[in-house]
C-alpha positions as a Markdown table, in Angstrom:
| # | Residue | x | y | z |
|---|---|---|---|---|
| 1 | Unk | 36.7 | 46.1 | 105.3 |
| 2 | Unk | 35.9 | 49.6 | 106.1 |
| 3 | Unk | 32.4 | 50.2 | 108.7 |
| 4 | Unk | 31.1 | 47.2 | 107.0 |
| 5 | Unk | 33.0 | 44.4 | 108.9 |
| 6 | Unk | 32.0 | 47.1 | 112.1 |
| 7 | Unk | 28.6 | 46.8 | 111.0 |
| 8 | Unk | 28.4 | 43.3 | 110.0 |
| 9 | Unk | 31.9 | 41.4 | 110.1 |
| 10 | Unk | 33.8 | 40.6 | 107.3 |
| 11 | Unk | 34.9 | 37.1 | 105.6 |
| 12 | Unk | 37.7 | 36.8 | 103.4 |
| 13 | Unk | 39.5 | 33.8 | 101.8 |
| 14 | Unk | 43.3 | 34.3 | 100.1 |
| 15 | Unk | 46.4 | 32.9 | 99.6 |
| 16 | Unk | 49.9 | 34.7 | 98.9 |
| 17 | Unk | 51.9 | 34.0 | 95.5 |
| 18 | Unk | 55.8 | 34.3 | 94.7 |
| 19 | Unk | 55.2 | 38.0 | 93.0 |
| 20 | Unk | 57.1 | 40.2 | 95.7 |
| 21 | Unk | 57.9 | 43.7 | 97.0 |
| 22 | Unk | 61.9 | 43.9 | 98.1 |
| 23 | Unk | 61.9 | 46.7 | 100.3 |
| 24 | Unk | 65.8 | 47.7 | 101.8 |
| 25 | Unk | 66.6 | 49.6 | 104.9 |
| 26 | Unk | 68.1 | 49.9 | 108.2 |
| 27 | Unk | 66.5 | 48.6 | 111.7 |
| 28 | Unk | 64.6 | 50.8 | 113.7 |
| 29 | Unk | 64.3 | 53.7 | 110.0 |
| 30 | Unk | 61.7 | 55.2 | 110.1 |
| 31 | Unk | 59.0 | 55.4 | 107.8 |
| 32 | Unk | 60.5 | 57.3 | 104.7 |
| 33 | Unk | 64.0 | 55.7 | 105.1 |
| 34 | Unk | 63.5 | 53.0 | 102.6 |
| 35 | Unk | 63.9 | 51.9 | 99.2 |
| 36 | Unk | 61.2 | 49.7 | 97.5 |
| 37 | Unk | 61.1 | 47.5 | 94.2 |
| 38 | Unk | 58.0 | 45.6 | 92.9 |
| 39 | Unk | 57.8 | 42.9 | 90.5 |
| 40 | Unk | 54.7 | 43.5 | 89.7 |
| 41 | Unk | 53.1 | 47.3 | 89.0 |
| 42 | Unk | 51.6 | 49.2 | 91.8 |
| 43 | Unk | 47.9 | 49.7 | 91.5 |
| 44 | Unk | 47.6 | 46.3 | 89.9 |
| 45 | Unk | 45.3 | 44.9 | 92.8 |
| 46 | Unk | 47.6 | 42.1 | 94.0 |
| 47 | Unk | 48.3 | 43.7 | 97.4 |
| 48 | Unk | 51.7 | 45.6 | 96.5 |
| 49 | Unk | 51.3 | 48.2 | 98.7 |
| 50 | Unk | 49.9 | 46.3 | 102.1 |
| 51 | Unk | 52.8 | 43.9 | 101.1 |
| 52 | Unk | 55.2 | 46.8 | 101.2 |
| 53 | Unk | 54.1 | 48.1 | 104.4 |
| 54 | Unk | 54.3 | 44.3 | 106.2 |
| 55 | Unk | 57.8 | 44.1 | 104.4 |
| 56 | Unk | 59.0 | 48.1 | 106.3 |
| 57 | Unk | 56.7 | 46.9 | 109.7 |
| 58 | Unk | 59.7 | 43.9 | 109.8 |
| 59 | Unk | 62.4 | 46.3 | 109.3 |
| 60 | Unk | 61.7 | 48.9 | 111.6 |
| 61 | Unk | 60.9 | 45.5 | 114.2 |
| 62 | Unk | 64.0 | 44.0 | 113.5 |
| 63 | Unk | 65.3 | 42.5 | 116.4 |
| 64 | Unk | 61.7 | 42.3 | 118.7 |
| 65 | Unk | 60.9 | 39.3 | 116.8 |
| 66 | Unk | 56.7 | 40.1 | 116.2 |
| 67 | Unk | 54.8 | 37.5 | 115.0 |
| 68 | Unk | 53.1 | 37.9 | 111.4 |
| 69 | Unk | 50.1 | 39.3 | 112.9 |
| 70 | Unk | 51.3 | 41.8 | 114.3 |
| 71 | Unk | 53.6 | 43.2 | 111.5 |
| 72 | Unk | 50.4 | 42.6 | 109.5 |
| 73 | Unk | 48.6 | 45.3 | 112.0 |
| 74 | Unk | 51.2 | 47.8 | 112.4 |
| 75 | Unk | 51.4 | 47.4 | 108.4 |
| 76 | Unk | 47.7 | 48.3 | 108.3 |
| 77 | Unk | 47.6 | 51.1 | 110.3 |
| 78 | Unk | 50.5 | 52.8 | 109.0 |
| 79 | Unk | 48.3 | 52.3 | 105.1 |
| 80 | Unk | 45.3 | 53.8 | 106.8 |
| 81 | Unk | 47.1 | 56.5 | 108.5 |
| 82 | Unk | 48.4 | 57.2 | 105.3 |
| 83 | Unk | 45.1 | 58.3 | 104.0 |
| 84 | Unk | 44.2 | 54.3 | 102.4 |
| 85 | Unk | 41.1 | 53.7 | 104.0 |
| 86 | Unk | 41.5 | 49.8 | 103.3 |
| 87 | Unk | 41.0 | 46.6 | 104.8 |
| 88 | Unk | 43.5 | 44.2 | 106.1 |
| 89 | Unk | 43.0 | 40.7 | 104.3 |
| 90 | Unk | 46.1 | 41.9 | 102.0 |
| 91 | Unk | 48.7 | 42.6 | 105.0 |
| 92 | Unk | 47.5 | 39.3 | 106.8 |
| 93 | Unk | 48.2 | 37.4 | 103.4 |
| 94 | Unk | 51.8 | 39.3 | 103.0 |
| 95 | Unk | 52.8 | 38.9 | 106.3 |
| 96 | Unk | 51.4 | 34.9 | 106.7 |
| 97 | Unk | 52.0 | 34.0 | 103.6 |
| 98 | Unk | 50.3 | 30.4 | 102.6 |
| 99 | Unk | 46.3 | 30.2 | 102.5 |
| 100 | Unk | 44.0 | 31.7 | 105.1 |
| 101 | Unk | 40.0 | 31.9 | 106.2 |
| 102 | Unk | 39.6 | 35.3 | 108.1 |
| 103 | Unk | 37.1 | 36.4 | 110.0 |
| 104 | Unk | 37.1 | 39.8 | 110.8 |
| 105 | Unk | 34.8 | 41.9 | 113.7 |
| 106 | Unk | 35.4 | 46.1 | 113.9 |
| 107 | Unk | 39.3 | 45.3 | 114.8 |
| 108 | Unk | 39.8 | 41.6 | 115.7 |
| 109 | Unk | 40.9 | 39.2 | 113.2 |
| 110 | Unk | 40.1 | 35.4 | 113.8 |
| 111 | Unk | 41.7 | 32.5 | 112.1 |
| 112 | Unk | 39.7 | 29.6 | 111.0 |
| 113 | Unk | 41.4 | 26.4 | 110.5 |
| 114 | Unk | 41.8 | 26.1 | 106.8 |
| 115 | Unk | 44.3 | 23.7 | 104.6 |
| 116 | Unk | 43.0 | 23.1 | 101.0 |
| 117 | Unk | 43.3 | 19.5 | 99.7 |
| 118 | Unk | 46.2 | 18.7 | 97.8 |
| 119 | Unk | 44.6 | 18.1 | 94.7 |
| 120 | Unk | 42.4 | 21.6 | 94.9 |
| 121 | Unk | 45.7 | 23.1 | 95.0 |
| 122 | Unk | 47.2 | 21.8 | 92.1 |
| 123 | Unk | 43.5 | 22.0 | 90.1 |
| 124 | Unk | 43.5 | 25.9 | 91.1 |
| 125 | Unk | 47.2 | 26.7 | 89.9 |
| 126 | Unk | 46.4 | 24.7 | 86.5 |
| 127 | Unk | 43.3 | 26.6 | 85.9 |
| 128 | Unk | 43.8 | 30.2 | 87.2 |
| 129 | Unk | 45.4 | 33.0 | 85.1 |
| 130 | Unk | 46.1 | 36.4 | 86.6 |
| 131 | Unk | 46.1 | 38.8 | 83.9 |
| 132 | Unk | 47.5 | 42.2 | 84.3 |
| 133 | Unk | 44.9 | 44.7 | 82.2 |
| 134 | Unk | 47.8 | 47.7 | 82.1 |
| 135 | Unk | 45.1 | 49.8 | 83.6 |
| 136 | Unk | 46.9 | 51.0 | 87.4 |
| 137 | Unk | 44.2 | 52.9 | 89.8 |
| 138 | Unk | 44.0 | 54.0 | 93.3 |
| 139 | Unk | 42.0 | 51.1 | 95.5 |
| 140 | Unk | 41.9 | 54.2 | 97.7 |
| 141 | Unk | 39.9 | 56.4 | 95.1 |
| 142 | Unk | 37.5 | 53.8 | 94.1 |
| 143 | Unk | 36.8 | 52.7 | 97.7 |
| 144 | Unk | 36.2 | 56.1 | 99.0 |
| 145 | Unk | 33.1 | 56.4 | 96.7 |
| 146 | Unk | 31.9 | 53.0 | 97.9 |
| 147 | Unk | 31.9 | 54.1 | 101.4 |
| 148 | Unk | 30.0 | 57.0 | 100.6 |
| 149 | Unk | 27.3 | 54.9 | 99.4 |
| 150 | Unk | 27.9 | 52.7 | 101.7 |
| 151 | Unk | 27.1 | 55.4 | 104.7 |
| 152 | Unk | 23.8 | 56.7 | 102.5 |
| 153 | Unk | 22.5 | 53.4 | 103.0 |
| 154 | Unk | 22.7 | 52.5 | 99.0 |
| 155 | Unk | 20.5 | 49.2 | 99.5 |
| 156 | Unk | 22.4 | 47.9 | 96.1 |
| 157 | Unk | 26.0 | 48.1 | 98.0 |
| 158 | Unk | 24.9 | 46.5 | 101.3 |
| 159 | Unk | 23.8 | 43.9 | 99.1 |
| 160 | Unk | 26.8 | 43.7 | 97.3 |
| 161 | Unk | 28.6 | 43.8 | 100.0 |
| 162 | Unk | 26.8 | 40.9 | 101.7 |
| 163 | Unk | 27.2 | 38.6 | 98.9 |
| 164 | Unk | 30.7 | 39.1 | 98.4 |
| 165 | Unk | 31.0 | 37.7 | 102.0 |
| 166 | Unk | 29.0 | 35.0 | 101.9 |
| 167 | Unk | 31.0 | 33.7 | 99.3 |
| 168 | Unk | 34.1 | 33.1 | 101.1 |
| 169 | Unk | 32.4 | 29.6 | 103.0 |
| 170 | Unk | 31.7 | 28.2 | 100.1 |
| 171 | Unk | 35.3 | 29.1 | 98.8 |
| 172 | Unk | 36.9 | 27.5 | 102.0 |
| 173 | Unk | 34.3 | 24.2 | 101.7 |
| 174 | Unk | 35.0 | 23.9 | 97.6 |
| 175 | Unk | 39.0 | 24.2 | 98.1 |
| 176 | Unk | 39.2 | 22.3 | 101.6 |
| 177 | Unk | 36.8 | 19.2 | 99.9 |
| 178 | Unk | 37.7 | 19.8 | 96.3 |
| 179 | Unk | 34.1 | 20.4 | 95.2 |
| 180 | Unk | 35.5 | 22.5 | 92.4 |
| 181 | Unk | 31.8 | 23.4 | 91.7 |
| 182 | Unk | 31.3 | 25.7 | 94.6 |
| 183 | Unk | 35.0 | 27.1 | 94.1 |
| 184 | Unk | 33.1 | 28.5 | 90.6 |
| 185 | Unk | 30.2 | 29.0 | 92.0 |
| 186 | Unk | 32.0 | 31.5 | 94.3 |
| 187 | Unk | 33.6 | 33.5 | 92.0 |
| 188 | Unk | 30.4 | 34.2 | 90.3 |
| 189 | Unk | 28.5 | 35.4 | 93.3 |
| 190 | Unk | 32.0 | 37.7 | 94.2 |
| 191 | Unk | 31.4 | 39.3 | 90.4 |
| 192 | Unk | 27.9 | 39.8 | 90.6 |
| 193 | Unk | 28.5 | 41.2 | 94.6 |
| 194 | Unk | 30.9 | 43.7 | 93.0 |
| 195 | Unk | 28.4 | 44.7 | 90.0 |
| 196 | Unk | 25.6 | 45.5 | 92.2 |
| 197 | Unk | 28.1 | 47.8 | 94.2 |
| 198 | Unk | 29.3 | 49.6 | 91.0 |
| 199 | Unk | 29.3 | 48.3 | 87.5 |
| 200 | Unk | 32.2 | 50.8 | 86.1 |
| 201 | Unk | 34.3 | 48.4 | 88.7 |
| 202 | Unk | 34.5 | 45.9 | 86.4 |
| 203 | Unk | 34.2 | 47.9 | 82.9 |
| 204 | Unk | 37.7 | 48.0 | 82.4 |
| 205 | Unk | 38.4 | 44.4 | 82.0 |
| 206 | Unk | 33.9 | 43.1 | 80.4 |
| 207 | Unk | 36.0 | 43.5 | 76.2 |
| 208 | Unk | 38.0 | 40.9 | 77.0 |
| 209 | Unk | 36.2 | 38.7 | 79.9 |
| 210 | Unk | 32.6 | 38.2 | 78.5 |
| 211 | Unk | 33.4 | 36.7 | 75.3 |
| 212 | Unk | 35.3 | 34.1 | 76.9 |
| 213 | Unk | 32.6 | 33.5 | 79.7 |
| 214 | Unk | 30.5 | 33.0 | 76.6 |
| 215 | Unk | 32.8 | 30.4 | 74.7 |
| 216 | Unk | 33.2 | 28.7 | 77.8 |
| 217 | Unk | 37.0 | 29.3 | 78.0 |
| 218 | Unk | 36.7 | 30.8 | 81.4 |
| 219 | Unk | 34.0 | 29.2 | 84.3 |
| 220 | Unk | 34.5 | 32.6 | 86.2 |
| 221 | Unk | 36.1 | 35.1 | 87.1 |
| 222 | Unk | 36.6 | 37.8 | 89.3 |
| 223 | Unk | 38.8 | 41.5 | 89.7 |
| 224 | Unk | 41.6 | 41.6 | 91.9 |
| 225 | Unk | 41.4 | 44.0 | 94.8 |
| 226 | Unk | 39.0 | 47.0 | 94.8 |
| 227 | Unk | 38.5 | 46.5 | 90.8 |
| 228 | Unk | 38.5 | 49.5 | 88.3 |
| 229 | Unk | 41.6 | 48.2 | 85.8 |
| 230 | Unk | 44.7 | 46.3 | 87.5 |
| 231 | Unk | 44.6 | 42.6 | 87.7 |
| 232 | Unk | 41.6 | 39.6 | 87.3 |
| 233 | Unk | 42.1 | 36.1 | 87.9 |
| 234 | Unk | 40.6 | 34.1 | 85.1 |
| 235 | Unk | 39.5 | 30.5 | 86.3 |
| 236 | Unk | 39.4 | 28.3 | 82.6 |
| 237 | Unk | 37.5 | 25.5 | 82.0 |
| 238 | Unk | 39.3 | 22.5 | 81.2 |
| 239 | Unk | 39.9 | 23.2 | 77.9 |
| 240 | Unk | 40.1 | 26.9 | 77.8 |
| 241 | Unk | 43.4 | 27.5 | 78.8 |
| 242 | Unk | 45.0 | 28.1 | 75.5 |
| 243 | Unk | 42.2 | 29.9 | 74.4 |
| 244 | Unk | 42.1 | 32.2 | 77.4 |
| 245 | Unk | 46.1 | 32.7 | 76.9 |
| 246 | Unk | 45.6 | 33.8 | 73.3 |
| 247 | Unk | 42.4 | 36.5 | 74.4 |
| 248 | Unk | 44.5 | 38.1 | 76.9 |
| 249 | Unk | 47.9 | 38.3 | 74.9 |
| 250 | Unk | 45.3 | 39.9 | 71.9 |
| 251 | Unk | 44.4 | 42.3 | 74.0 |
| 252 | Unk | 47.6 | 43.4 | 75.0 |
| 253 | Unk | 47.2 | 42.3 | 79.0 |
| 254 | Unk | 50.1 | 40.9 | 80.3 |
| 255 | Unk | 50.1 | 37.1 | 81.9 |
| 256 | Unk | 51.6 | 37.4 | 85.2 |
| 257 | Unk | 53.6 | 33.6 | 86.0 |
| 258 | Unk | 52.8 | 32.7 | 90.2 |
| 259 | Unk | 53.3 | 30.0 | 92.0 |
| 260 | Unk | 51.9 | 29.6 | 95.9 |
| 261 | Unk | 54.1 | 31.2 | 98.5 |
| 262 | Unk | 54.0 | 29.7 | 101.9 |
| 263 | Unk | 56.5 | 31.8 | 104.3 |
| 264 | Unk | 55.2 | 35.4 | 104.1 |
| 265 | Unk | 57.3 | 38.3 | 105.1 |
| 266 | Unk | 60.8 | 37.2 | 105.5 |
| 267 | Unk | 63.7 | 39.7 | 106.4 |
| 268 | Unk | 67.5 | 39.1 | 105.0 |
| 269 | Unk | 70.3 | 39.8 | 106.9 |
């Protein structure tokens, strides 16, 4: 993301759910010319806005037939010429769909060959809540101050930074061999990567998240997206669902239903 993956590549492991941005217009419109609806709130850190900008790179395409990755590139640079200065592990999700190891270097994505075990898979969408904290924000906003660190040399953030992409191997190995204890283990060194780059990031969500770290409902945990309010995904223990369920609905967050989506962007005719 950012001059960090120019500085020191980048490392990101995701996978698309069936939460999705409808957007309608003509072939060949131009940007401006279409009509949007999300089932999900923008700002909520699942991606809505990269995943609207894959789903208007189709449209305008219609017809030259681009391959994912390349809607998933024009879709980024149309988000950073609109002033998000962003990274582009949420328009390759959108546009691929399915789960994917990237590796990124200044502008070149590479793919690494990476197909979780069955049984990961269905251990994962058992165990892992994402809650909705009814907090929307700008990843924009809070990324912009980051950078600013970021270019001051902040030794805290570099570190941060580094440990949030180191974790994405071990997320690849725990899902790919089912060694559930590094896909935990992960998680953990994402949150405490994202507290040494700025604790407010996760302030709007540590009410309702510590207490069930310390009952043991939850293994870990981590925001979704840039952090600040929007989304979490809550990984339970194996006996902490219902609790977890019961936190979350007591606080007033919202339990968003997914499901793994494997086509990406798709255009209707």
């Amino acid at each position: 993301m950012g001059p960090y993956s120019d500085d020191f590549g980048g490392e990101v492991v995701n996978f698309a759910i069936n939460r999705y941005v409808r957007v309608t217009g003509n072939p060949g419109s131009e940007t401006g010319d279409f009509e949007s609806n999300f089932e999900i709130p923008r700002g909520s850190g699942l991606g809505t806005s990269s995943a609207m900008n894959v789903a208007m790179a189709a449209i305008m395409s219609c017809g030259e037939d681009k391959p994912p990755e390349e809607l998933a590139e024009i879709a980024f640079q149309m988000e950073t010429n609109g002033g998000n200065f962003c990274g582009r592990q949420d328009q390759w999700a959108s546009a691929r769909g399915g789960f994917n190891h990237l590796l990124f270097f200044g502008d070149s994505v590479e793919i690494m060959p990476f197909e979780p075990m069955r049984s990961a898979k269905i251990w994962l969408r058992k165990h892992l809540l994402v809650v909705y904290s009814g907090t929307s924000r700008c990843s924009g906003d809070i990324q912009d101050s980051v950078w600013v660190d970021y270019a001051k040399g902040n030794p805290s953030v570099i570190e941060g930074l580094h440990k949030i992409r180191a974790a994405a191997r071990p997320m690849a190995n725990g899902l790919q061999q089912d060694r559930r204890n590094l896909v935990v283990q992960s998680f953990k060194d994402v949150c405490e990567g994202v507290d040494m780059i700025d604790t407010s990031l996760h302030d709007p969500f540590r009410e309702v998240v510590e207490p069930l770290l310390e009952s043991g409902s939850i293994a870990a945990w981590k925001a979704l997206g840039a952090g600040g309010g929007g989304c979490a995904a809550l990984l339970c223990s194996p006996s902490g669902r219902d609790d977890t369920i019961a936190s979350v609905e007591g606080a007033g967050w919202e339990l968003i239903e997914w499901d793994y989506d494997g086509e990406g962007v798709r255009i209707a005719h």
